[in-house]
C-alpha positions as CSV (number, residue, x, y, z in Angstrom):
1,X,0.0,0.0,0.0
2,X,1.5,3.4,-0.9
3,X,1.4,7.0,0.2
4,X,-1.8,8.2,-1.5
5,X,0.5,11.7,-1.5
6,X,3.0,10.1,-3.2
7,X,2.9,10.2,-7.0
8,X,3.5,7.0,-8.8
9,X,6.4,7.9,-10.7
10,X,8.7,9.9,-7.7
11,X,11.2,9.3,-5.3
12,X,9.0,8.6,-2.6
13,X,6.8,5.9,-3.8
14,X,10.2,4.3,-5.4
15,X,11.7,3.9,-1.7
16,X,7.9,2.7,-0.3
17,X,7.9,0.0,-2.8
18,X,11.6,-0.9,-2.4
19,X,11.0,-1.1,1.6
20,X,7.5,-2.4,1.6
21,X,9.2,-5.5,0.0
22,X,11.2,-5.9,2.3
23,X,9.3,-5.4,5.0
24,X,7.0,-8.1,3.8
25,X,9.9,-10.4,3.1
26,X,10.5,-10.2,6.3
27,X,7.9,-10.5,8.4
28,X,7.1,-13.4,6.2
29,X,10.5,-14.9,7.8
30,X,10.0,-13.8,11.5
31,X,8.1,-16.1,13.9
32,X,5.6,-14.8,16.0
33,X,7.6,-14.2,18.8
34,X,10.0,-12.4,17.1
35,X,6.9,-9.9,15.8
36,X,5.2,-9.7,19.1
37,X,8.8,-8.7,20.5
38,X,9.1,-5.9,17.9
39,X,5.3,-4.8,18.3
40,X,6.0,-4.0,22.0
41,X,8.3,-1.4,20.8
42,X,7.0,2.2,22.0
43,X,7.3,3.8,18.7
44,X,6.6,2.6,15.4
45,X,10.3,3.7,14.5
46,X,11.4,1.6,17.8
47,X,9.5,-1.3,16.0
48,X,11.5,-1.6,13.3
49,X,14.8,-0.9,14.4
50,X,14.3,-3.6,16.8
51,X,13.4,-6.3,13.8
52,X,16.2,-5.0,11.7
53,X,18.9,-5.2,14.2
54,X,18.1,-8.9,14.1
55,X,20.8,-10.2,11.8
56,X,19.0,-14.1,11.7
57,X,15.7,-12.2,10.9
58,X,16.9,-9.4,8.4
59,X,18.6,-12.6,6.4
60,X,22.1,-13.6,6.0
61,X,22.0,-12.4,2.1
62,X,21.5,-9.5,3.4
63,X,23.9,-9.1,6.1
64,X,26.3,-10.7,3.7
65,X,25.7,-7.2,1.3
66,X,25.2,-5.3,4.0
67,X,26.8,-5.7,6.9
68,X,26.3,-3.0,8.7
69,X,22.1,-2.9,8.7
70,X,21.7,-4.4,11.9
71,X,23.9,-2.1,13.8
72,X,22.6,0.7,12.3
73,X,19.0,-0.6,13.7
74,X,20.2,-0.8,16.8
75,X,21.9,2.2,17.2
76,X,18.6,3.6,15.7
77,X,16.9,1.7,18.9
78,X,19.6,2.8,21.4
79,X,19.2,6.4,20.8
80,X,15.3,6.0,21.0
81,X,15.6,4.3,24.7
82,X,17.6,7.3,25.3
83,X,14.8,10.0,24.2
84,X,12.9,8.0,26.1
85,X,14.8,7.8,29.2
86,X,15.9,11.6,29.0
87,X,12.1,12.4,29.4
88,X,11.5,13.2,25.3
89,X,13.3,16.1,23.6
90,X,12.5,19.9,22.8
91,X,12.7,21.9,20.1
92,X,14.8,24.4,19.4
93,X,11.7,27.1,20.4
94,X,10.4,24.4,22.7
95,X,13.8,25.3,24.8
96,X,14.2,29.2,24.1
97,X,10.0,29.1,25.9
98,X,11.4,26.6,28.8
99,X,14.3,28.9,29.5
100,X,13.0,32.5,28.8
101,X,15.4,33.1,25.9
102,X,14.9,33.3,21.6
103,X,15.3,30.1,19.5
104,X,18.8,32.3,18.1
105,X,19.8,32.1,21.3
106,X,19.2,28.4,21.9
107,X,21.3,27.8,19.1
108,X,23.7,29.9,20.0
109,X,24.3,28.1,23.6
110,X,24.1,24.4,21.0
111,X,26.7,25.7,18.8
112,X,28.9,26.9,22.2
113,X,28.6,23.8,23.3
114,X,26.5,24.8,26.5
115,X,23.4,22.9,25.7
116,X,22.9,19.0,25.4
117,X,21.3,18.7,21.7
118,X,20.9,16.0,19.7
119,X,20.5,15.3,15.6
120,X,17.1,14.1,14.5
121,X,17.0,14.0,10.8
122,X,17.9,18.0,9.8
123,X,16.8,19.2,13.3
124,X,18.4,19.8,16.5
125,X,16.2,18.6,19.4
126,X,17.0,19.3,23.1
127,X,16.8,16.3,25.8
128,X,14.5,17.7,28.2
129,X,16.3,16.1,31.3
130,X,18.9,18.7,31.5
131,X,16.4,21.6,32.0
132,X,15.3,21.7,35.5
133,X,13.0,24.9,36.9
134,X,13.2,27.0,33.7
135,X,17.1,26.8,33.6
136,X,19.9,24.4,32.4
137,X,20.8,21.8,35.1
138,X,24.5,22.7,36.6
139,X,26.8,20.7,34.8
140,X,25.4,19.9,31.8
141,X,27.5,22.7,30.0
142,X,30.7,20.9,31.4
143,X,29.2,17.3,30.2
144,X,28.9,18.1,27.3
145,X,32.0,20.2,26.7
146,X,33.8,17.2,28.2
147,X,32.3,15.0,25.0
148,X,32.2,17.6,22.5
149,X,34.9,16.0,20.1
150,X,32.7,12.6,20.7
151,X,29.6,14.1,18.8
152,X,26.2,15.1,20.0
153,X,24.7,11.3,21.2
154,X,27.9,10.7,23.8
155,X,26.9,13.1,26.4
156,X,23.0,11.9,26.6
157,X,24.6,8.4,26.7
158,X,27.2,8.9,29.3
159,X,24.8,11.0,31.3
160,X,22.0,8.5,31.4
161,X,24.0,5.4,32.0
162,X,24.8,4.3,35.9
163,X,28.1,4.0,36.8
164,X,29.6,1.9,39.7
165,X,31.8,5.0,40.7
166,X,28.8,7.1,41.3
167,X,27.5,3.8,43.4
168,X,25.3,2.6,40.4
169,X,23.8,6.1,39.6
170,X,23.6,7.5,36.7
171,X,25.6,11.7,36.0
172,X,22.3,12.8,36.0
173,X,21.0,11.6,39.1
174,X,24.3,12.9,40.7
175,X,23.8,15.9,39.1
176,X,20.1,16.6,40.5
177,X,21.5,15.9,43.6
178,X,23.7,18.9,43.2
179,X,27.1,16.5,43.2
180,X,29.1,18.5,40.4
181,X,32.5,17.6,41.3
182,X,31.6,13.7,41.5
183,X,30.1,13.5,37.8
184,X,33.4,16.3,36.6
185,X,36.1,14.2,37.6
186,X,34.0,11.1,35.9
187,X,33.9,13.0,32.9
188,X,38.2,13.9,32.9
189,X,38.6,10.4,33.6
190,X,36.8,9.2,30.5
191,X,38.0,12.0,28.6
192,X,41.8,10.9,29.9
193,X,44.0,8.8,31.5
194,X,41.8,7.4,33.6
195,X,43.4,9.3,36.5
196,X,40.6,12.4,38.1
């Protein structure tokens, strides 16, 4: 079934025919479980990432041509839990209303490396975990200073996993707690020799 806005001959209803194929080929391989597993995904995005990253369901032929689909899937599904996990994202104006300021100058703080964004297709969107009573979170601007050169996905990661030096907390949590020093000399020490 195609986009009824898609016209027959264009781009568009070239890739829906080229992945609808797929798609059905398969789901005609998967087995239930494997479909029920995908279905409990939260998005419909999540969905599918999580049925491509399989590498015995996706097919070997294909894995064999291209090797790298099921790791894109599931980094496609890793940075969904994070969304997720980071309470959803803003936009750009989203953030300028959240913190009082213009969309210019939200992307003036992104580009200085002061704000926690992240690439969604063409748009910047802003992890609404760092903003906490109508201002950025102290710390945030170091985090993700600390992980600039590591691109705009490390610093949600790092900040959302828990870490056994923070007793199995996660930089955020430390963070909100108002422990800065604890979640700076984490980030040096990934950033370094290991030594805070």
């Amino acid at each position: 079934m195609l986009n009824v806005h898609a016209a027959p001959g264009s781009v568009q209803a070239a890739f829906l025919r080229r992945a609808m194929s797929a798609l059905e080929r398969i789901a005609g391989s998967a087995s239930a479980k494997t479909l029920t597993d995908a279905l409990a995904a939260s998005t419909d995005v999540g969905s599918l990432a999580q049925l491509l990253s399989r590498s015995d369901v996706v097919g070997s032929a294909v894995v064999d041509l291209d090797p790298l689909a099921p790791m894109l899937a599931r980094n496609v599904e890793h940075r969904q839990k994070l969304l997720q996990l980071a309470g959803g994202a803003l936009s750009a104006e989203e953030a300028g209303h959240t913190l009082g300021i213009t969309r210019q100058a939200v992307d003036k703080r992104r580009r200085a490396n002061t704000l926690l964004a992240v690439r969604e297709g063409s748009d910047w969107r802003y992890p609404a975990c760092q903003f906490h009573q109508g201002e950025i979170l102290p710390g945030i601007a170091d985090v993700v200073h600390g992980f600039a050169t590591a691109g705009p996905w490390a610093p949600l990661d790092f900040l959302l996993a828990s870490d056994t030096v923070l007793d199995g907390s996660t930089p955020l949590q430390v963070l909100e707690s108002g422990d800065r020093d604890r979640v700076l000399r984490l980030v040096r020490s990934s950033q370094g020799d290991g030594f805070p």
